[in-house]
ZAMARGU-4260 file (C-alpha; in steps of 0.2 Angstrom, whole numbers, plus 5000, padded with zeros to 4 digits):
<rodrens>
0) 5000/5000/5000 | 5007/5018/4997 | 5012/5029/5010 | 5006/5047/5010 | 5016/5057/5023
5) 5005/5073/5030 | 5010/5086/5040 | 4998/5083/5057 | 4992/5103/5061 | 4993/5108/5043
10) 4979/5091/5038 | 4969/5097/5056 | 4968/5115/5049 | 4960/5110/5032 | 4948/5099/5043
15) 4942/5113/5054 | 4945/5102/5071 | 4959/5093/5081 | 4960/5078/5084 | 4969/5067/5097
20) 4978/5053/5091 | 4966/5039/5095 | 4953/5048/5090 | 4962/5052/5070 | 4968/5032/5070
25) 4949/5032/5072 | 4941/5042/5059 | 4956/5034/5048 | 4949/5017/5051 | 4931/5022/5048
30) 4937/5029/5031 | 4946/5013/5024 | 4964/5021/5026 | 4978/5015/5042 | 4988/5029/5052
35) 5003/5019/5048 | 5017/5029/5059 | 5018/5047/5068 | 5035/5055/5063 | 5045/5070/5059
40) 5057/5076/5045 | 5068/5075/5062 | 5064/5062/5070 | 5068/5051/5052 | 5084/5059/5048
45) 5088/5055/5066 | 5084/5037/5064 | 5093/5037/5048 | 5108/5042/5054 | 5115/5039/5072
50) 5130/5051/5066 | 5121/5067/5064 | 5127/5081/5078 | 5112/5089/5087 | 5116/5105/5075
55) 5117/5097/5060 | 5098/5088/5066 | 5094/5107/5070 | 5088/5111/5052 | 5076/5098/5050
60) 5059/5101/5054 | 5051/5094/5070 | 5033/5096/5064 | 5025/5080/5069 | 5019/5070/5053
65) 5006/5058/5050 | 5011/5042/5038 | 4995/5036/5031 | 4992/5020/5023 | 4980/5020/5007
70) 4972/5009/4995 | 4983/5007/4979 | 4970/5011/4969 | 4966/5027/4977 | 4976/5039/4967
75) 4966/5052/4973 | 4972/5050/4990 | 4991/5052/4987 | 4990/5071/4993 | 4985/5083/5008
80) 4972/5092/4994 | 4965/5075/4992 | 4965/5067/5008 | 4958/5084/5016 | 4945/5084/5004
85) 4939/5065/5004 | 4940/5066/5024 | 4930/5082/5025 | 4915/5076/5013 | 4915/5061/5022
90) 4912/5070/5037 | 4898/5079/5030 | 4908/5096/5030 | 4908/5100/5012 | 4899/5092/4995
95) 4907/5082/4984 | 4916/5097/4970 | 4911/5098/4951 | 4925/5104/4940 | 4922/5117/4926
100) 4931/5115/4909 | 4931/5136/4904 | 4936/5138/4885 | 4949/5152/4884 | 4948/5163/4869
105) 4960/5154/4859 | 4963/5135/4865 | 4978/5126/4866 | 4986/5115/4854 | 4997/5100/4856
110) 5003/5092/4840 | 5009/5075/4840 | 5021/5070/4827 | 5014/5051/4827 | 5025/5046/4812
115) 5041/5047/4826 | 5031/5045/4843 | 5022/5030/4840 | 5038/5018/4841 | 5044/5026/4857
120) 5030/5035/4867 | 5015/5037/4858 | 5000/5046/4868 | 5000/5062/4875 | 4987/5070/4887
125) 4986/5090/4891 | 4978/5104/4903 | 4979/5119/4910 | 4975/5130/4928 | 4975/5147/4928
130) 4975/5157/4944 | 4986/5145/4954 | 4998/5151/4966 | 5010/5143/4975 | 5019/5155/4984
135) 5015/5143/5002 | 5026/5130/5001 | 5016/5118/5006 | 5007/5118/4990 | 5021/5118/4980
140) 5027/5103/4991 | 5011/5095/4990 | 5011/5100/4970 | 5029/5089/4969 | 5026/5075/4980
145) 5009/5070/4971 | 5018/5069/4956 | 5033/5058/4962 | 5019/5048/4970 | 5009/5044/4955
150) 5025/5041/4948 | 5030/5028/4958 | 5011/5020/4959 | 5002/5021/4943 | 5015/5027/4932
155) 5025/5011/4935 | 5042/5022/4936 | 5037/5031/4921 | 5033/5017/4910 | 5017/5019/4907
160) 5013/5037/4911 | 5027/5052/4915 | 5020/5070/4921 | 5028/5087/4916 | 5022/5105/4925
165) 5028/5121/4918 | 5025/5138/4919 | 5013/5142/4905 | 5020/5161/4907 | 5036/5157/4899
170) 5031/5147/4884 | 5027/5153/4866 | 5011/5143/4861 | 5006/5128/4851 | 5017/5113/4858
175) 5022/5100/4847 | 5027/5083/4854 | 5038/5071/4842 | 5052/5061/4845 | 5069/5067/4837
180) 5089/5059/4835 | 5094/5060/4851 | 5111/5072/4850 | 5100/5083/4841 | 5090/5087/4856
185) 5101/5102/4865 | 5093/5112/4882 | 5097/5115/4900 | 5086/5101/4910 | 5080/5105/4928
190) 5095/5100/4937 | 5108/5114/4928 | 5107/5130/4929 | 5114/5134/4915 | 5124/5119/4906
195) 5115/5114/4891 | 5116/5095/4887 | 5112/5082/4871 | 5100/5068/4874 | 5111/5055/4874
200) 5125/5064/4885 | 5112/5070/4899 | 5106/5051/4901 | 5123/5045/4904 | 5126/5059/4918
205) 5113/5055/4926 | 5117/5037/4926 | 5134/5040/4933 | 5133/5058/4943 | 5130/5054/4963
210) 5118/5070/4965 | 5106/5062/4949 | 5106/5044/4958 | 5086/5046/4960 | 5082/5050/4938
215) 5094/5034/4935 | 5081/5021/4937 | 5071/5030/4923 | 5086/5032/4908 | 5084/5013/4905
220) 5067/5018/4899 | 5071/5027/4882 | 5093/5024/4884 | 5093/5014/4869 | 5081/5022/4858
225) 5089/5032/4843 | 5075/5044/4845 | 5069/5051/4861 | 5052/5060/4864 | 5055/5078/4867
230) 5041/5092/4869 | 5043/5108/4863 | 5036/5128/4861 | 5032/5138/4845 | 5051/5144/4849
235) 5058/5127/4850 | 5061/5128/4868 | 5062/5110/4875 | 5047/5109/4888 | 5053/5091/4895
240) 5063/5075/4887 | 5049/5065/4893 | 5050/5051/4905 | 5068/5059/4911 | 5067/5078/4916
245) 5057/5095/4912 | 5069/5110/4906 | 5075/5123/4915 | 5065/5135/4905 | 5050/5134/4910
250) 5049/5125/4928 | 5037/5129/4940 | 5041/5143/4954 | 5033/5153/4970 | 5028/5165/4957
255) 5021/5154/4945 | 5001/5159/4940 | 4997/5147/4925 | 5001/5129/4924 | 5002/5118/4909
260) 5002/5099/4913 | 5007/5088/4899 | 5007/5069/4901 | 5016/5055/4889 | 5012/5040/4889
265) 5012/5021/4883 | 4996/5020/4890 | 4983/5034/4884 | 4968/5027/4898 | 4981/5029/4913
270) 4988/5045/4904 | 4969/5053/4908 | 4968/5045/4924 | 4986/5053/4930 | 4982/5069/4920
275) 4964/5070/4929 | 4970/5067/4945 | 4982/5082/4944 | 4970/5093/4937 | 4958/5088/4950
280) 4968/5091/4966 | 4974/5107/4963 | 4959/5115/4955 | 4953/5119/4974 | 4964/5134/4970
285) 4957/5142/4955 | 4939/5140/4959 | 4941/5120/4950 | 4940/5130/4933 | 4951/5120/4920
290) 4955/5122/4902 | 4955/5112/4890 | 4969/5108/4878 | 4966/5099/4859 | 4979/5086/4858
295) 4982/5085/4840 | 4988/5067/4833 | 4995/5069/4816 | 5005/5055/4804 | 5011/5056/4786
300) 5003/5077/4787 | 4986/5071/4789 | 4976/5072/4806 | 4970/5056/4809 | 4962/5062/4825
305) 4960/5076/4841 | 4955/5073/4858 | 4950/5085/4871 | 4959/5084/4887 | 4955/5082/4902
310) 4942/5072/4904 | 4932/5078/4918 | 4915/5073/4917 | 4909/5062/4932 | 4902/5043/4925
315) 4886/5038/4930 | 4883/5018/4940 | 4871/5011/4944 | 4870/4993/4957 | 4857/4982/4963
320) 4853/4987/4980 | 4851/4967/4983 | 4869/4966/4978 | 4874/4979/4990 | 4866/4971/5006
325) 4871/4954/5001 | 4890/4961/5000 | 4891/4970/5015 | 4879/4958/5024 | 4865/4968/5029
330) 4846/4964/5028 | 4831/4977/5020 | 4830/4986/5037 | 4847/4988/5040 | 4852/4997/5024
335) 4837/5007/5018 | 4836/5015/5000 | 4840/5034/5010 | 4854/5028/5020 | 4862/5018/5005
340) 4861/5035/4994 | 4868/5044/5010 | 4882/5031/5015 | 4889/5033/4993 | 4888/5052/4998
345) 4900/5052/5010 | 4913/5042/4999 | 4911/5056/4985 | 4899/5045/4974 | 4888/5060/4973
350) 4873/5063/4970 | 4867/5046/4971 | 4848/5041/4966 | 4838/5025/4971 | 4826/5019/4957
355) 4811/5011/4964 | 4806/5002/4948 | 4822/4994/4945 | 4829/4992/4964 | 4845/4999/4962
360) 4855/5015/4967 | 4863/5024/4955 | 4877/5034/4958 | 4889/5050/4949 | 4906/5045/4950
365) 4919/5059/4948 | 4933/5060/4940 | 4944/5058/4956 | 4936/5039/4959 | 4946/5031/4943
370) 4946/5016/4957 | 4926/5013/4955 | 4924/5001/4940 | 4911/4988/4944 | 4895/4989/4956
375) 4903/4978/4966 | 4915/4993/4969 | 4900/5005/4974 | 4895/4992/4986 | 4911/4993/4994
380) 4910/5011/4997 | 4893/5008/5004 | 4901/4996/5015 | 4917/5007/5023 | 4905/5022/5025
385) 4891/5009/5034 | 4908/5003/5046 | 4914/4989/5046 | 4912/4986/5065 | 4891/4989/5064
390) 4891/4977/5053 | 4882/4963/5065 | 4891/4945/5066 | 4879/4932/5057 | 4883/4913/5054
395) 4882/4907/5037 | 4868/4901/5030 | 4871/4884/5022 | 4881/4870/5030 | 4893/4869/5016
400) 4899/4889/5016 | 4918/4889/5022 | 4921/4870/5021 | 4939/4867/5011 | 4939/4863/4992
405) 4946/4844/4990 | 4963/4847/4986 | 4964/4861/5001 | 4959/4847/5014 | 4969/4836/5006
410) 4985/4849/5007 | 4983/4853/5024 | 4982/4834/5029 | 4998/4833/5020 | 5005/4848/5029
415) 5000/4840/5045 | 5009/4823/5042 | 5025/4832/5033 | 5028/4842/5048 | 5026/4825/5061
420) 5037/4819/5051 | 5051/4831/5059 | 5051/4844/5045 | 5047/4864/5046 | 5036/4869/5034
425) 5042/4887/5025 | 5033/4902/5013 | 5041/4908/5000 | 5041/4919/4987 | 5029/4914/4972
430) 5042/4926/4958 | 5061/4922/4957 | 5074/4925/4945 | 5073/4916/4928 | 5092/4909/4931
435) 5088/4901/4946 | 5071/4894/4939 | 5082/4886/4926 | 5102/4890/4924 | 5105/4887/4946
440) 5095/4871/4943 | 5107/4866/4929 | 5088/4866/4918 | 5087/4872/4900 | 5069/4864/4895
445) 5054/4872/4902 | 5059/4889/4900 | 5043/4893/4885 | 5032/4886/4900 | 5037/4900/4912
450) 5027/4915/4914 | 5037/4930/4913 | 5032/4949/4922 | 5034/4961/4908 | 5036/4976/4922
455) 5044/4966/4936 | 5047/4979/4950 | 5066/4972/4952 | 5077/4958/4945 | 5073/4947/4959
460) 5055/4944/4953 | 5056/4939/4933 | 5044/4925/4933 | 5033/4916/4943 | 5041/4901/4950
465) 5038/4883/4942 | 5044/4873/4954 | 5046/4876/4973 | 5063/4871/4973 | 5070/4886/4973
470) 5062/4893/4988 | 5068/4880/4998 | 5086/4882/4992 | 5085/4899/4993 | 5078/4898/5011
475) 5094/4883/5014 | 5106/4899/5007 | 5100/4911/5020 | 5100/4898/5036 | 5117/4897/5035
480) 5121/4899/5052 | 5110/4886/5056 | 5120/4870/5064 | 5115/4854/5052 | 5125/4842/5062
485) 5107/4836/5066 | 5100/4837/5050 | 5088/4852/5044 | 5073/4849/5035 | 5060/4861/5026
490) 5046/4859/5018 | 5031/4869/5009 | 5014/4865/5002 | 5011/4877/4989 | 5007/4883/4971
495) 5018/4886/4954 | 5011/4891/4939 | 5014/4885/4921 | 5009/4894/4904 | 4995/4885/4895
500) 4984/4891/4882 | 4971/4880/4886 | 4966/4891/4900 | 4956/4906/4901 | 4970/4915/4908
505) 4984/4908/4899 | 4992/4899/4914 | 4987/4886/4926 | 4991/4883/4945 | 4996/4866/4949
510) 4999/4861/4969 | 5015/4856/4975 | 5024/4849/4989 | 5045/4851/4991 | 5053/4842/5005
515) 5074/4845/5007 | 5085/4839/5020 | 5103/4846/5022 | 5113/4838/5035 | 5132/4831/5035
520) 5129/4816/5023 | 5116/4816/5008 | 5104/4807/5018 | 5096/4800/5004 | 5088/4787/5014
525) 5077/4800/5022 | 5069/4810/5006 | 5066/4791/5002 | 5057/4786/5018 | 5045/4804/5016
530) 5043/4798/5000 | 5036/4781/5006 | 5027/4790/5019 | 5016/4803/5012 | 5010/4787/4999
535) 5005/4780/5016 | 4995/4794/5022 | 4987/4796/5006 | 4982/4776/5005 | 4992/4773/4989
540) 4999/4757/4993 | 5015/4751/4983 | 5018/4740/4970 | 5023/4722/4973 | 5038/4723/4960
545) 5043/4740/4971 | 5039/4733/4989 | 5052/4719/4986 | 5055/4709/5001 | 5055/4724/5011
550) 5034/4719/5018 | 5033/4702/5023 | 5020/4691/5015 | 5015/4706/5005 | 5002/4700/4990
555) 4997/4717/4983 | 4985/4733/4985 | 4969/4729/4985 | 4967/4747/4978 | 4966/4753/4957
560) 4979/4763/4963 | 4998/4758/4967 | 5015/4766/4966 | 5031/4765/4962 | 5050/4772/4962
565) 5061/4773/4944 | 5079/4780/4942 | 5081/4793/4932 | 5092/4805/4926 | 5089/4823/4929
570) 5101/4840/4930 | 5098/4845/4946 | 5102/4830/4955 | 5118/4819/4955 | 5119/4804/4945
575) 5113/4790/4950 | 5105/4796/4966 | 5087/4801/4957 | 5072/4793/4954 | 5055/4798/4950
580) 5037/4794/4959 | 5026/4784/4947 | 5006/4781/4949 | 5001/4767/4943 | 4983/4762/4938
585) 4976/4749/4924 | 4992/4744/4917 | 4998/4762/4914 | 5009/4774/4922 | 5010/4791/4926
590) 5025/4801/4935 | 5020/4812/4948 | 5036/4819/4957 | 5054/4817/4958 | 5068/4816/4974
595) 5084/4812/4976 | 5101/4821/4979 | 5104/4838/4975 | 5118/4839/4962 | 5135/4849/4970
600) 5136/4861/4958 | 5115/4866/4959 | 5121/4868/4977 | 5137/4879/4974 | 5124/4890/4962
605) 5114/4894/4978 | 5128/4894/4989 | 5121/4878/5001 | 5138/4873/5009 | 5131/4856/5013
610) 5124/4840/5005 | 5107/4840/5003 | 5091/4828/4996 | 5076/4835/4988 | 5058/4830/4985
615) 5044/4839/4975 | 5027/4831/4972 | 5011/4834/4962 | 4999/4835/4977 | 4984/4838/4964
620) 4990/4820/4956 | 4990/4812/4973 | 4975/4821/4977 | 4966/4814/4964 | 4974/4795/4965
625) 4970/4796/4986 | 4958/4787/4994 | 4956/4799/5009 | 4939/4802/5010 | 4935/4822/5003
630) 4941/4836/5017 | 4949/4823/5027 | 4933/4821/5033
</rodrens>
């Protein structure tokens, strides 16, 4: 969840009230959000560093500041103008707000040069307030932090959606956005004063300069294109180099009166969602009047088509007010028409009608709630603003609400009789790194079945696992200062996921279960003995070939059902010492899991100092061959 950090006596000021701690923690809670920490800009450098001399903390404000947790999707949220606003309406001290789009005598233009953007950055949405000022700093904090915020959060780091403010004062209209040779791009970015720099030369300071380590993450983003996006005046001054840095030229200041907001994107419906929830914060202070800008897209000469922006028209929703109660959980008397009308008031769905005819409530969504979606959405809203904590405790209705799936009962039998068994069951990470998926595990095959982020938020999470393998010997690596004389054994019951076109989604879970043991020998023996002993639990009994003369006067299962053991070789274990679990039912056979010793080198990759064993099964394949009745039960 993202962090807004608020200063305390500045957000009680705009509320009209003060509030004790418990009592905000409270309202907070009531309202869907968390009161995470109470701090100050002094109190966090003084935690950061142990070294600072009480002078040195002396400039830092002791303020005190509220961190509040938010929803992720509520974008609108991310700034004291938000939160203020949302917190007052909710409390009944102001309506929801309606934005004015005034058309100026002459109306902006952006031109967008299609034929070049379309390869590199292809959308672009615009506005404009007038009348803004920000000569109190805490607007133009609050201005600056929103945007770093919605950067970070619906932006993905720029990717999708990069935000440029400038002082319309200083610019020559129309803008033209296009995409140009990168050397060929020349002005003075934000972070100079007066050194002017090429495309390519800024992004490689900024990837190497100490002061510019916080734009680094974002040159990787166009580093290697031979054109990158640059906006500019009638002039040819350089607005920005978007997703990288405004210029100098025209950035915002004290005495700035007139904004121009430009966004660029990849994405053209987040691009209006990140524009409108600019535009709509900070249109409190001019009266929330906006112009409108045409956004021109133009290829080969011809305008292929023009768009208004910003979109700020509020969307009209309507849900089943038997949907709503059945949701939150209250009856006819409980939630009334009127009080379902007045609980979606208070969370800026506004106004909202109840249709007799139809029975449903139907609601104006503005353009700060991109979050609402569905009527289930609405229904939520009704929910927080009814409190959780009045909603009374009922018992379900039908014997069979809340009773495990098959295969849930089934895994948490198998959990029970793993962990007897001596072994400590672990939870790790469902995305890894596409080497150790395959290149640590010595694997080459499999790697078309893995699904693969396409924005991962860093390198450790690539793809989502296909085998829980590497969680356990990523957990080994990190117990390191564990004694195995003993013996140490993990264990974990949980999902990896393959691709498959088959499925609606593209990918399919499958249930497994990983067993290791690491202790001063290979212990072999004991990965083998799990082995025979989950079969047990489950009812599988083994085959007569496999059973040897190891049972007595065995004569056979009496079950469809038998198992067996068959060496094999495979990568990641050492030869000789691996062998898969076989099913075997009407003559045929089906593999269902493999164990044996972990090869040295799998175990140098993942830096596991001592021999270990391995077992990973396919609980939904023994689920389905086991004869424990359903649930255990």
């Amino acid at each position: 969840m993202p962090t807004v950090t608020l200063d305390r006596d500045h957000l009680y000021e705009r509320l009209g009230k003060t509030y004790t701690q418990e009592e905000f923690e409270l309202l907070c809670f009531e309202f869907g959000v968390e009161l995470d920490d109470v701090t100050s800009a002094y109190q966090r450098a003084k935690d950061m560093n142990k070294n600072l001399t009480a002078k040195e903390l002396e400039k830092y404000d002791q303020s005190v500041e509220y961190a509040i947790d938010v929803p992720a999707n509520r974008y609108d949220l991310l700034c004291m103008e938000g939160m203020a606003r949302a917190l007052r309406i909710f409390l009944g001290l102001e309506k929801t707000p309606s934005f004015t789009l005034v058309e100026p005598a002459k109306r902006l233009k952006m031109t967008v040069e299609s034929d070049s953007t379309d390869a590199i950055r292809p959308f672009c949405v615009c506005a404009v307030l007038r009348g803004v000022s920000f000569e109190d700093p805490r607007v133009y904090n609050s201005f600056i932090d929103l945007q770093d915020k919605l950067h970070q959060n619906i932006c993905r780091r720029r990717t999708l959606v990069a935000i440029g403010t400038h002082d319309l004062d200083t610019l020559q209209p129309q803008f033209t956005y296009r995409a140009e040779p990168r050397d060929s791009i020349d002005f003075v970015p934000l972070t100079e004063t007066e050194k002017s720099w090429t495309g390519r030369k800024l992004l490689d300071h900024y990837r190497t300069a100490p002061e510019c380590k916080h734009l680094k993450p974002y040159t990787g983003i166009i580093y290697d294109s031979p054109n990158y996006p640059v906006i500019r005046d009638s002039t040819g001054q350089v607005l920005s180099l978007p997703p990288i840095i405004n210029g100098r030229h025209s950035r915002i200041q004290p005495s700035t009166k007139n904004v121009f907001i430009e966004c660029t994107a990849t994405d053209e419906t987040k691009a209006n969602v990140v524009c409108s929830t600019v535009v709509a914060m900070f249109a409190e202070y001019c009266g929330f009047r906006v112009e409108p800008v045409d956004v021109e897209y133009v290829k080969n000469g011809v305008i292929t088509r023009t768009e208004t922006t910003p979109v700020l028209a509020a969307r009209t929703m309507t849900a089943p007010l038997r949907d709503v109660r059945g949701v939150v959980g209250l009856t006819d008397n409980e939630l009334t028409p009127e009080a379902a009308c007045q609980l979606a008031e208070k969370m800026q769905l506004a106004p909202a009608r109840y249709d007799a005819t139809k029975d449903e409530v139907s609601v104006s969504v503005p353009v700060t709630r991109s979050d609402i979606l569905h009527a289930v959405d609405v229904a939520e809203d009704i929910g927080i603003a009814y409190g959780y904590n009045n909603i009374p405790e009922t018992l379900p209705r039908t014997t069979t609400t809340g009773r495990p799936t098959r295969l849930n009962g089934f895994s948490d039998l198998l959990r029970d009789e793993v962990a007897r068994a001596g072994y400590v069951e672990v939870l790790t990470h469902g995305l890894c790194r596409l080497d150790e998926q395959f290149d640590k595990l010595r694997h080459d095959d499999g790697k078309e079945k893995a699904v693969v982020l396409s924005n991962p938020a860093s390198e450790e999470f690539e793809i989502v696992r296909t085998s829980l393998l590497v969680g356990a010997l990523k957990t080994l690596e990190c117990a390191k200062a564990h004694s195995v004389k003993e013996g140490l054994k993990l264990f974990e019951v949980n999902d990896v996921v393959h691709r498959d076109d088959n499925e609606d989604v593209g990918a399919l879970n499958r249930r497994h279960l990983v067993a290791t043991y690491t202790g001063m020998t290979a212990g072999f023996e004991v990965i083998h003995g799990l082995v025979d002993r989950v079969m047990t639990c489950a009812q599988i009994a083994p085959t007569k070939a496999y059973a040897g003369n190891s049972l007595k006067g065995y004569t056979g299962s009496s079950g469809s059902r038998m198992y067996s053991v068959e060496p094999i070789d495979d990568p990641t274990y050492f030869p000789g010492r691996c062998a898969r679990v076989m099913i075997e039912e009407s003559g045929s056979k089906t593999s269902v899991g493999i164990f044996g010793v972990v090869h040295p080198e799998v175990l140098k990759n993942f830096g596991v100092a001592n021999p270990t064993s391995a077992l990973e099964l396919d609980v939904e394949a023994l689920a389905a061959a086991s004869s424990v009745p359903p649930c255990g039960c």
